[in-house]
Backbone bond lengths (Angstrom), bond angles and torsions (degrees), N, CA, C in turn:
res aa  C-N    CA-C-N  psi(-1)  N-CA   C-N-CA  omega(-1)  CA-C   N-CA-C  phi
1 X - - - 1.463 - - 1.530 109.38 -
2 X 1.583 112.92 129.77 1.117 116.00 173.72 1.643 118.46 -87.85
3 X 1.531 120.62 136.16 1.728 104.91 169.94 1.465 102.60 -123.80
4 X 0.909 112.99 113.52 1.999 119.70 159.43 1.436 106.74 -53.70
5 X 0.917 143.26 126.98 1.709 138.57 163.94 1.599 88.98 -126.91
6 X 1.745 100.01 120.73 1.142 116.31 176.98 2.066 101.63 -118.81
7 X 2.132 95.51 -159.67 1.133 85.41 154.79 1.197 124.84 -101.27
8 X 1.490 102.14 -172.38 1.809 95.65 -174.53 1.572 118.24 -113.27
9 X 1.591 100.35 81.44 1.520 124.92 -158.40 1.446 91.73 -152.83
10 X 1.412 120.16 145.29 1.254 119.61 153.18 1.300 136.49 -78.96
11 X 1.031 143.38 28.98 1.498 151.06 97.55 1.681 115.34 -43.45
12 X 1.363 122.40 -57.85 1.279 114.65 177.60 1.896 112.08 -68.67
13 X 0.748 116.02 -15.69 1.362 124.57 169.33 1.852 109.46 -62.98
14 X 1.639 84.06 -68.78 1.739 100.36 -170.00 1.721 103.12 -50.79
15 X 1.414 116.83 -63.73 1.272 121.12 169.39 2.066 123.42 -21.31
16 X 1.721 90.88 -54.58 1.681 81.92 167.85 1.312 142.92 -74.06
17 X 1.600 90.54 -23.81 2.237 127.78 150.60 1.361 98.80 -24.85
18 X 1.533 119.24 -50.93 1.847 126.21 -132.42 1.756 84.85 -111.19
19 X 1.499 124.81 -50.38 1.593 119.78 177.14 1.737 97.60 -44.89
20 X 1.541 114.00 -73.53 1.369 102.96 -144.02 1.277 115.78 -62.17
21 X 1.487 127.93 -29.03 1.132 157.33 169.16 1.853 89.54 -47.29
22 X 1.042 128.96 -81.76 1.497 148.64 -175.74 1.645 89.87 -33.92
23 X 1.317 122.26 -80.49 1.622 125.82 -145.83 1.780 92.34 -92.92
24 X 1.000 104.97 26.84 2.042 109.61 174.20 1.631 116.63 36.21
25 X 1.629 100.48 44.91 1.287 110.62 156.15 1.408 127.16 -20.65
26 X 1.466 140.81 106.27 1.773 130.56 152.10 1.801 101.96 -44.63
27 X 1.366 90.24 101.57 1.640 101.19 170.38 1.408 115.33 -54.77
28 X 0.885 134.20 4.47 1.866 118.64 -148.28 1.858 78.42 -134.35
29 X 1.174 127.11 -54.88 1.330 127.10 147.72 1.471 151.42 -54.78
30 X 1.457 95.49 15.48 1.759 106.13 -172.50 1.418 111.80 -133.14
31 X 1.096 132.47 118.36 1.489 138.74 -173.82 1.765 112.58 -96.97
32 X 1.166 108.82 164.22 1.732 120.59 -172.74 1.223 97.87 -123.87
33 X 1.419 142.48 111.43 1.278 135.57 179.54 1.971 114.16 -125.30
34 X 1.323 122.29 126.56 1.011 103.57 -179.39 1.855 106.39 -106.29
35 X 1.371 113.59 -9.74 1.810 102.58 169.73 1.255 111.71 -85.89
36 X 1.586 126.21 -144.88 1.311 117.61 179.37 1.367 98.20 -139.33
37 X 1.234 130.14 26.60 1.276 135.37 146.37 1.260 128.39 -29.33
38 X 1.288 138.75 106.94 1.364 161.77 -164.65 1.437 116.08 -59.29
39 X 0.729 125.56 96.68 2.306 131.63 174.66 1.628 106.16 -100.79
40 X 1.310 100.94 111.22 1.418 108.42 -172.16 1.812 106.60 -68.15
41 X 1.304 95.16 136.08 1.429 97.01 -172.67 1.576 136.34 77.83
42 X 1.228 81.65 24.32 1.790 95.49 -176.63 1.349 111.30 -116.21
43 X 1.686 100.89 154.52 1.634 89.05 -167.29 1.591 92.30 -116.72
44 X 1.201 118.96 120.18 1.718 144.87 -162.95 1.350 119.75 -74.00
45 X 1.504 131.86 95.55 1.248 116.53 -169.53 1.598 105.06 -116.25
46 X 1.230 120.29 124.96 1.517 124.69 -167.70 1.561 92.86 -75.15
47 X 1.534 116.90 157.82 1.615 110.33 177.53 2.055 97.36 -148.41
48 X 1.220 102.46 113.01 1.489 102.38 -176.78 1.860 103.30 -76.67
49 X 1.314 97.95 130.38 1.676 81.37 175.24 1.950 109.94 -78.14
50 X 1.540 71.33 150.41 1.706 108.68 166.96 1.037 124.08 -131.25
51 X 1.673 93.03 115.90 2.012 98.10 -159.69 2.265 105.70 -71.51
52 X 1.221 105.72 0.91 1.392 105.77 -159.74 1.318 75.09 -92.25
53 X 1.334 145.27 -78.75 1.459 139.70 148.20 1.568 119.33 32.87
54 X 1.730 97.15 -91.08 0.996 125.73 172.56 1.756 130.91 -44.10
55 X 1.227 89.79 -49.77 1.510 110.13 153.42 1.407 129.45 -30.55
56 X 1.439 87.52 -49.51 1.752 84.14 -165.40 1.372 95.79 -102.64
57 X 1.115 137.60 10.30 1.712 136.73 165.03 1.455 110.95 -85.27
58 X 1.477 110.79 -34.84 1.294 114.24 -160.03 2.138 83.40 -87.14
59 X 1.411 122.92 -32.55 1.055 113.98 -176.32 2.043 110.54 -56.19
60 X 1.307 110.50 -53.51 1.341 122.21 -164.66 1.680 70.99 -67.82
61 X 0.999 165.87 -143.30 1.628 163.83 -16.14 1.632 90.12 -120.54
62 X 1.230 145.80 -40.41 1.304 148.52 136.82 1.563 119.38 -27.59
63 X 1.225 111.74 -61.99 1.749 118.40 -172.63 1.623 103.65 -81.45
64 X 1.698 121.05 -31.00 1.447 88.05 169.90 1.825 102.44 -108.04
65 X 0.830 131.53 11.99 1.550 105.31 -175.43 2.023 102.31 -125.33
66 X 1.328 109.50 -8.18 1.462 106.39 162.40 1.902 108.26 105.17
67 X 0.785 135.37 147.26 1.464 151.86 167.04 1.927 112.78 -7.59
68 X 1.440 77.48 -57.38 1.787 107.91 -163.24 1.786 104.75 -78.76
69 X 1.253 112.78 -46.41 1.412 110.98 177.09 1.555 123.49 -68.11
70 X 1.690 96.15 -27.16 1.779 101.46 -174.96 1.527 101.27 -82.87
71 X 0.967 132.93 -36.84 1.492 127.47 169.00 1.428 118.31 -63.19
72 X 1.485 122.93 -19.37 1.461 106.26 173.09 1.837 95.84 -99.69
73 X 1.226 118.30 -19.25 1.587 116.84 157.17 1.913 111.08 -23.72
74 X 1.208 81.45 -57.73 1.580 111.07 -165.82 1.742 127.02 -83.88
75 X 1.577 92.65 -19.84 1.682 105.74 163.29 1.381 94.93 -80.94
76 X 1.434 138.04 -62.88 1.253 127.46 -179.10 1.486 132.57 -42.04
77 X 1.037 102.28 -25.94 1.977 109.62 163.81 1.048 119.54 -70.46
78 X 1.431 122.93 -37.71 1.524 132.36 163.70 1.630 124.39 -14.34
79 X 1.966 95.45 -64.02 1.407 105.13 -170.99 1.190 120.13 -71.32
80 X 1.801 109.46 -175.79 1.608 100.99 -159.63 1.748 82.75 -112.02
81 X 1.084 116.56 14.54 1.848 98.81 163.10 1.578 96.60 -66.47
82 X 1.795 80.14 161.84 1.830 103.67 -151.19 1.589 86.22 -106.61
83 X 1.479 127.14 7.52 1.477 102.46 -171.46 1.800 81.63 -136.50
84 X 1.467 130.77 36.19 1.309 130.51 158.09 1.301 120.55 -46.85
85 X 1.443 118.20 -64.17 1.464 138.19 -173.46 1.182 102.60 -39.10
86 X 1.690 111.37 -70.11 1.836 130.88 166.28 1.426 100.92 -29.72
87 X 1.214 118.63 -73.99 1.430 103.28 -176.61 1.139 151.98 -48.49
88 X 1.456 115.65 -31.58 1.678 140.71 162.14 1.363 95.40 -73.87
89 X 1.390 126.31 -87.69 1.431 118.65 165.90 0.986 113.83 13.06
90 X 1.628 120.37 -91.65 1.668 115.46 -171.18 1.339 121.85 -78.67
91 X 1.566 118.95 -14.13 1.760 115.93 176.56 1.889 96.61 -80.23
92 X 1.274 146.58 -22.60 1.022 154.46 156.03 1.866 109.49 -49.80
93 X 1.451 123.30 -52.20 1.193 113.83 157.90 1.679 119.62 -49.17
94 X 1.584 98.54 -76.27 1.299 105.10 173.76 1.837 115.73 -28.03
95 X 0.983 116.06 -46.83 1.905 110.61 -164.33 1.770 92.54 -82.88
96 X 1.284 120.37 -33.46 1.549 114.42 168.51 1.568 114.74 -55.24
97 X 1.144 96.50 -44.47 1.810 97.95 177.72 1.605 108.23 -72.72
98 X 0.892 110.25 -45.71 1.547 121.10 -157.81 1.822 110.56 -79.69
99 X 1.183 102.82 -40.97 1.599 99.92 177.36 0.958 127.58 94.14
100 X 1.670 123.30 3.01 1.522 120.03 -147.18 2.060 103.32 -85.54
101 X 1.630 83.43 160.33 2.083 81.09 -158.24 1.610 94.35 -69.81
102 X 1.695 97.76 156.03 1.492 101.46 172.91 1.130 123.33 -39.72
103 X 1.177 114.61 132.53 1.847 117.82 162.62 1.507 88.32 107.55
104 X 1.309 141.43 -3.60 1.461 119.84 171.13 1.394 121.60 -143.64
105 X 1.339 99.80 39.01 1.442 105.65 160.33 1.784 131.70 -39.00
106 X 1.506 99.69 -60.18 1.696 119.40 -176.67 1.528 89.49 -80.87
107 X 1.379 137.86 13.52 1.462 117.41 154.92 1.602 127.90 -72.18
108 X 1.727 103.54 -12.80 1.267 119.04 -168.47 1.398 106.14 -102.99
109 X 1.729 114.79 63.84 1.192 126.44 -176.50 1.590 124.66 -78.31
110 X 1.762 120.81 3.19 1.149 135.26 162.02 1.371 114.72 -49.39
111 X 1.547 120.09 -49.75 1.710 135.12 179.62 2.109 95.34 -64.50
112 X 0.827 110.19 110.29 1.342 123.07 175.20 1.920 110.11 -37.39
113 X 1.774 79.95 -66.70 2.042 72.71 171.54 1.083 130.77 -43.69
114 X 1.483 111.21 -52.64 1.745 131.12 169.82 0.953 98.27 -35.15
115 X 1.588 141.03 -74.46 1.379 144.51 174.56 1.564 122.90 -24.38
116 X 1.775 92.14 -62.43 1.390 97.65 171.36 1.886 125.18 -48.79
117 X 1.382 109.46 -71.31 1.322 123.92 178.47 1.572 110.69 -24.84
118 X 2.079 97.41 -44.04 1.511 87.04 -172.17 1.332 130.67 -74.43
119 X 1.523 106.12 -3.97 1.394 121.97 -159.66 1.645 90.24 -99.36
120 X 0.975 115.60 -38.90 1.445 123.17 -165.45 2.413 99.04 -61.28
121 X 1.559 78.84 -48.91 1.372 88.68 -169.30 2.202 111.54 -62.94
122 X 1.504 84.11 -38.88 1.957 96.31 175.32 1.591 103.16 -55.80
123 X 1.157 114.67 -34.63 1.564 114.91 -152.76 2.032 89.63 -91.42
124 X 1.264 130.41 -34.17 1.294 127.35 178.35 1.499 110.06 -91.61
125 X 1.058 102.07 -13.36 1.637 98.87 177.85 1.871 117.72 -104.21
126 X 1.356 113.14 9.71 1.159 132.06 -170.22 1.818 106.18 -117.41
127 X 1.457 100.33 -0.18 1.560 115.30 -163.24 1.763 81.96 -120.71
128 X 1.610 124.77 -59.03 1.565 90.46 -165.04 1.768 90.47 -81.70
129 X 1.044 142.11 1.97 1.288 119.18 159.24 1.535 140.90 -53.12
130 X 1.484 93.19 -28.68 1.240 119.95 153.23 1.040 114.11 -71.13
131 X 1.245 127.43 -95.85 1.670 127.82 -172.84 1.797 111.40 -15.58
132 X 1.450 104.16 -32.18 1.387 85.77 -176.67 1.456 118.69 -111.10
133 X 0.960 112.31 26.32 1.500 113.98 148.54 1.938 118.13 -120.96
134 X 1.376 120.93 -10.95 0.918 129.45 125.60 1.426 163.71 -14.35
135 X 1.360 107.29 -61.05 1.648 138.35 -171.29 1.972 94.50 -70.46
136 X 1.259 107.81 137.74 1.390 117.25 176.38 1.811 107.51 -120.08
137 X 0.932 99.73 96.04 1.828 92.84 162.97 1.674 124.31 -73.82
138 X 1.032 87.04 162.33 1.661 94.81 -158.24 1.584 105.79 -122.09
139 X 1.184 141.33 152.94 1.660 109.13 176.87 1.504 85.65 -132.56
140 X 1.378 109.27 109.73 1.828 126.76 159.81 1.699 114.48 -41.58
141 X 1.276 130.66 161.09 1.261 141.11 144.60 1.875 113.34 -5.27
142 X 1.589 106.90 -39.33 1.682 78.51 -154.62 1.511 80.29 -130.39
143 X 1.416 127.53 34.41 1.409 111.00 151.14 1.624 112.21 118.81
144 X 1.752 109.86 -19.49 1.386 116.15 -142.84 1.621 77.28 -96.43
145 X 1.421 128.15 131.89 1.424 126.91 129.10 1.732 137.02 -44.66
146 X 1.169 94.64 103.77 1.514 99.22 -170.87 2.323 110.87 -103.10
147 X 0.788 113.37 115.89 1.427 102.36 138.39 1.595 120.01 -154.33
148 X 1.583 105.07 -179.83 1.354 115.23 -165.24 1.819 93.05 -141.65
149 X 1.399 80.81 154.34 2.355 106.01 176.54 1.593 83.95 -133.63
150 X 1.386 81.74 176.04 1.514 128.45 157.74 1.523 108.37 -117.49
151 X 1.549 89.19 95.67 1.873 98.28 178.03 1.550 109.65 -81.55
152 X 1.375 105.54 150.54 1.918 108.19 170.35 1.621 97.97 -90.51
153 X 1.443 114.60 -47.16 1.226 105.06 171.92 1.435 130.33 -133.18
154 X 0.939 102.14 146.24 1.686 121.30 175.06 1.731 119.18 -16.23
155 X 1.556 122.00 46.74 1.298 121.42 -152.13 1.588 102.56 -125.38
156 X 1.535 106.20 16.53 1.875 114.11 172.89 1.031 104.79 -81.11
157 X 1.687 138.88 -10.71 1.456 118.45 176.01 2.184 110.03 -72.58
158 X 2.038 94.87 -26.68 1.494 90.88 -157.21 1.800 81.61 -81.56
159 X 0.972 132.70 -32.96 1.489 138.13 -153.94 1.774 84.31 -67.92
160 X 0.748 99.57 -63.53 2.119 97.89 179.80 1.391 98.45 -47.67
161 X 1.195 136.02 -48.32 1.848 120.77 -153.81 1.859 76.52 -61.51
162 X 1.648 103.51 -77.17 1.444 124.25 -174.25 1.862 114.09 -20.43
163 X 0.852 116.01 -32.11 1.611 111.14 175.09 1.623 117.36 -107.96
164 X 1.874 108.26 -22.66 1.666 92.53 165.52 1.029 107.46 -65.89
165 X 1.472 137.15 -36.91 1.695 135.38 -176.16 1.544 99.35 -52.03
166 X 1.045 128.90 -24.69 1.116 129.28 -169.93 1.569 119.39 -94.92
167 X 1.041 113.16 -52.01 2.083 132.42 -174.12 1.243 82.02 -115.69
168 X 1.534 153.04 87.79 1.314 160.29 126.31 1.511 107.16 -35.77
169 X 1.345 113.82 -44.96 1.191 124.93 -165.28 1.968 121.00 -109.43
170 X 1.385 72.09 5.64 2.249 78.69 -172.66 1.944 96.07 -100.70
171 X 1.001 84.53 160.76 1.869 83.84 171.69 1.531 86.57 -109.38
172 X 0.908 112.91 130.81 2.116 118.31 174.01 1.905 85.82 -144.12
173 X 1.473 84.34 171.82 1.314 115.75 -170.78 1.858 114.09 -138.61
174 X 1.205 118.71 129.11 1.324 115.14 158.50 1.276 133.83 -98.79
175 X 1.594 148.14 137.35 1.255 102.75 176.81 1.661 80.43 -134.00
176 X 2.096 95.35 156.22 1.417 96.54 170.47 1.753 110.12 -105.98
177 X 1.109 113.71 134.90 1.483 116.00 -150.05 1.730 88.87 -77.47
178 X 1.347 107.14 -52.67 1.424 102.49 -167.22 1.363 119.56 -65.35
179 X 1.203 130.45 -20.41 1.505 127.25 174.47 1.358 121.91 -132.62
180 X 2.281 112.90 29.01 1.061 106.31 130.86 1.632 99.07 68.13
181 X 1.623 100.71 42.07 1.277 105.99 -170.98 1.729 103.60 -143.75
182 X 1.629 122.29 118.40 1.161 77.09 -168.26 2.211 87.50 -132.34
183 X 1.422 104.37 157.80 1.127 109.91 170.94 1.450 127.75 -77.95
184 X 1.346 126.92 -179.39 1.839 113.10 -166.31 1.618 84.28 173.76
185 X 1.522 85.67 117.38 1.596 117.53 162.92 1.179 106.58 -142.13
186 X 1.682 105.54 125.92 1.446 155.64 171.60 1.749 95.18 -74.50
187 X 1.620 112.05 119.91 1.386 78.37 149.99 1.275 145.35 -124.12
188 X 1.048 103.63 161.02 1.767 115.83 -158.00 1.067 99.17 128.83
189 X 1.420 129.03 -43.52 1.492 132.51 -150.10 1.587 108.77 -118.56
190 X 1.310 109.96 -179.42 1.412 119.22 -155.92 1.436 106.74 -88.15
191 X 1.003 118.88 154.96 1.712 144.29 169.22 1.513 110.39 -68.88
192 X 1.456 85.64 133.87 1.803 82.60 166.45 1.548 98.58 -176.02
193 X 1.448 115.69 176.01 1.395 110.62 -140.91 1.855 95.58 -133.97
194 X 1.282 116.63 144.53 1.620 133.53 -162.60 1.482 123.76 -146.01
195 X 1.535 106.37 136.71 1.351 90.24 -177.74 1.326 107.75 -129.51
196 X 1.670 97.08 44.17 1.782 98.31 176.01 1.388 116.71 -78.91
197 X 1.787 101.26 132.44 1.583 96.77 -174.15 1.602 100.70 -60.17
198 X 1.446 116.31 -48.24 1.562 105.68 -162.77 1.496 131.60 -53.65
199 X 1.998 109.17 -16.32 1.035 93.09 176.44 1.519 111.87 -107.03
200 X 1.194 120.77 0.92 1.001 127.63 146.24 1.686 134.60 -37.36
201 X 1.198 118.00 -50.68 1.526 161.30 -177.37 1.887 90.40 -61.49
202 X 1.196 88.55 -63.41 1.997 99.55 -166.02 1.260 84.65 -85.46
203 X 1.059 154.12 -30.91 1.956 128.66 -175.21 2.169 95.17 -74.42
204 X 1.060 116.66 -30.71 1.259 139.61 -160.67 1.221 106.14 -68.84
205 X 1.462 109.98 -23.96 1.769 102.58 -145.31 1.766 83.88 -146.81
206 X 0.750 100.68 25.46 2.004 112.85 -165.40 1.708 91.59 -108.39
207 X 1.334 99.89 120.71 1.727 105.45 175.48 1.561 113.07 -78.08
208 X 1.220 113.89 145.97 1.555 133.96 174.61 1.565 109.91 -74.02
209 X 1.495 100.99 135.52 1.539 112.24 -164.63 1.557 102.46 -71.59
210 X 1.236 110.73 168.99 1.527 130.27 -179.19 1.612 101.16 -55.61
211 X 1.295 117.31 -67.54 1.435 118.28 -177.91 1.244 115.52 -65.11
212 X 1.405 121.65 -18.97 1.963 110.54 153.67 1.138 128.64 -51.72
213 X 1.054 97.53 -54.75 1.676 114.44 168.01 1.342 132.78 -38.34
214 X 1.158 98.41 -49.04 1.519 121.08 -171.30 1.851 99.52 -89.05
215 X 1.451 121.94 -24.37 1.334 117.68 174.03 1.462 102.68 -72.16
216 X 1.342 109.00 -67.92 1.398 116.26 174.65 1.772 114.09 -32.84
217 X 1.218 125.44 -44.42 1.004 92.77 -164.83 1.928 105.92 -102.07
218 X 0.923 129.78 23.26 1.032 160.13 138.70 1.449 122.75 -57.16
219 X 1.520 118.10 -57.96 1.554 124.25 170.64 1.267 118.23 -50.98
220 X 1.740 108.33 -41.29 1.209 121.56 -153.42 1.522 97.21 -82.63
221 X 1.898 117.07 -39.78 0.921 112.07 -178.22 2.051 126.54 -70.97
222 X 1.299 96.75 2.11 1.122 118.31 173.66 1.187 126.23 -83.70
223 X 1.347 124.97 -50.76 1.448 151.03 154.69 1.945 105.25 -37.50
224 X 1.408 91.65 -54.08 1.825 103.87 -178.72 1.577 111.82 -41.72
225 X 1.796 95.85 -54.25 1.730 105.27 -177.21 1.123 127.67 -80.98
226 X 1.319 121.82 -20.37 1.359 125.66 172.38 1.527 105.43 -76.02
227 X 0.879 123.33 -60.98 1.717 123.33 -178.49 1.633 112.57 -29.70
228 X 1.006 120.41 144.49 1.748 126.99 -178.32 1.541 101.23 -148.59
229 X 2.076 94.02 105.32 1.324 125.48 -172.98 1.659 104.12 -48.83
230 X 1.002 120.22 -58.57 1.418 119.01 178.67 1.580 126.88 -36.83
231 X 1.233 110.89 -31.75 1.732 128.90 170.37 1.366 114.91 -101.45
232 X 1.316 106.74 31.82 2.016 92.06 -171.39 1.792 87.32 -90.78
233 X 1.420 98.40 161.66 1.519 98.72 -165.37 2.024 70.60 -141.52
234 X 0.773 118.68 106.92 1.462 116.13 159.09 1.424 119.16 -80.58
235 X 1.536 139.91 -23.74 1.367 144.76 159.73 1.757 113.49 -64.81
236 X 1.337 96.05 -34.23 1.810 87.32 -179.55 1.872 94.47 -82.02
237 X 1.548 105.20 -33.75 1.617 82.93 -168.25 1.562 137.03 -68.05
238 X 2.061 91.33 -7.04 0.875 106.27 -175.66 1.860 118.27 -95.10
239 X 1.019 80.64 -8.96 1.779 102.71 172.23 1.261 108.47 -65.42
240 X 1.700 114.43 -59.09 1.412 124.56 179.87 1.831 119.99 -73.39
241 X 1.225 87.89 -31.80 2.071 89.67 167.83 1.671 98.76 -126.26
242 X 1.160 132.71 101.47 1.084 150.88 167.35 1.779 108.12 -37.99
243 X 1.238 140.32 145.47 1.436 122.33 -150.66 1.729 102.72 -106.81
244 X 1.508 111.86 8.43 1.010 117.30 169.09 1.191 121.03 -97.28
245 X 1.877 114.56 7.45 1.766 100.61 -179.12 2.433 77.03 -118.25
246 X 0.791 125.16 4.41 1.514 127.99 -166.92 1.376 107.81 -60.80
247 X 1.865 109.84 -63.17 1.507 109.00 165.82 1.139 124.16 -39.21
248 X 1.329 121.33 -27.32 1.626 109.54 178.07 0.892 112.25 -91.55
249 X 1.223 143.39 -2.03 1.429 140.67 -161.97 1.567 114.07 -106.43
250 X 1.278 122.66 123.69 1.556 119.97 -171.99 1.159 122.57 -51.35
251 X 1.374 132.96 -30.09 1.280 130.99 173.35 1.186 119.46 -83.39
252 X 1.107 134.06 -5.84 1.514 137.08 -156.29 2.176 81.65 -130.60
253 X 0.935 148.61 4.43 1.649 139.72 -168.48 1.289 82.28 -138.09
254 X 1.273 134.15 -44.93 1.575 106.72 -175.32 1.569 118.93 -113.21
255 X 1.467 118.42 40.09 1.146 138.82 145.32 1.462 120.04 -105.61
256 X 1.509 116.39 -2.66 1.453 112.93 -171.76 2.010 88.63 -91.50
């Protein structure tokens, strides 16, 4: 048994796509691993990514499987299951063999992986769907929009494309609390992603401007009057905002 242990990025993914493919891997015998978790009897090949590599895997996964399939390709890498790689990995064989027309790859949910990937991809793509109607910006002292979650998965690279299209022109910031990861838009300029504690630390510890304040407490007082105590349903509300994105959210932290 062969195992690729790459990184755990989709480039480092795609890259081990392009080795096994390259050195004519037995597919049915070759695993994609991005921890370093131990498989008895396997023979271990480290793979540094190469985005030129990578490139051209992620190109063919576009040209044969269509728009719609390579992006949930790519929600599925996101998560922190340990057998992701495996899963794209082999539903990526499978749709090479198989042929199926763009846009319906994950229809061929008989192949277990296929199954898997798609579930993997519903469950990360149902999280930045959230996040982005969710996410509360905040505007600090010197202008910059700041906020932060607790992500399950790895979905601050799409949440950045999704809001520079949006604030082209704002400098905002994301940060993901749990993995200490944080995003950074310039504006005018491009996005890109950091895991310096220090500026982390100073976006963290950076006071909220006068007119935040004064929105915030305004929103909240808005939220207060519209609500009608007699109909509060706290199980549906919690259905519809899940109570793990609530703390962050201004109305729900400064009513507690």
């Amino acid at each position: 048994m062969r195992v690729y242990q790459c990184e755990d990025s989709l480039e480092g993914v795609s890259t081990a796509i392009y080795r096994a493919y390259e050195e004519h891997a037995e597919h049915r015998e070759t695993w994609i691993r991005v921890d370093r978790e131990l498989m008895l009897f396997g023979e271990y090949i480290p793979v540094e990514t190469d985005l030129e590599r990578a490139e051209k895997v992620l190109r063919t996964l576009r040209r044969r499987f269509g728009q719609e399939d390579y992006q949930s390709l790519c929600m599925a890498l996101v998560t922190p299951h340990p057998e992701k790689a495996q899963a794209v990995y082999q539903t990526v064989v499978y749709g090479l063999q198989a042929r199926p027309l763009p846009g319906h790859l994950l229809d061929h949910q008989t192949d277990s992986r296929v199954l898997q990937t798609y579930q993997l991809s519903k469950k990360a793509g149902r999280e930045y769907s959230q996040l982005r109607q969710f996410m509360r910006f905040r505007e600090l002292q010197r202008g910059i929009l700041y906020a932060e979650n607790q992500f399950t998965n790895h979905v601050l690279p799409y949440l950045m494309v999704h809001f520079a299209d949006r604030f082209p022109q704002e400098d905002f910031a994301i940060r993901d609390i749990g993995r200490g990861v944080l995003g950074m838009h310039p504006a005018g300029g491009e996005w890109y992603l950091t895991d310096s504690l220090e500026l982390q630390a100073a976006l963290t510890k950076a006071g909220y401007s006068a007119r935040e304040m004064a929105y915030e407490e305004l929103f909240c007082w808005f939220c207060h009057k519209i609500a009608i105590r007699e109909r509060r349903n706290i199980g549906l509300q919690n259905q519809m905002m899940p109570k793990r994105f609530q703390k962050y959210t201004i109305e729900f932290s400064k009513s507690s």
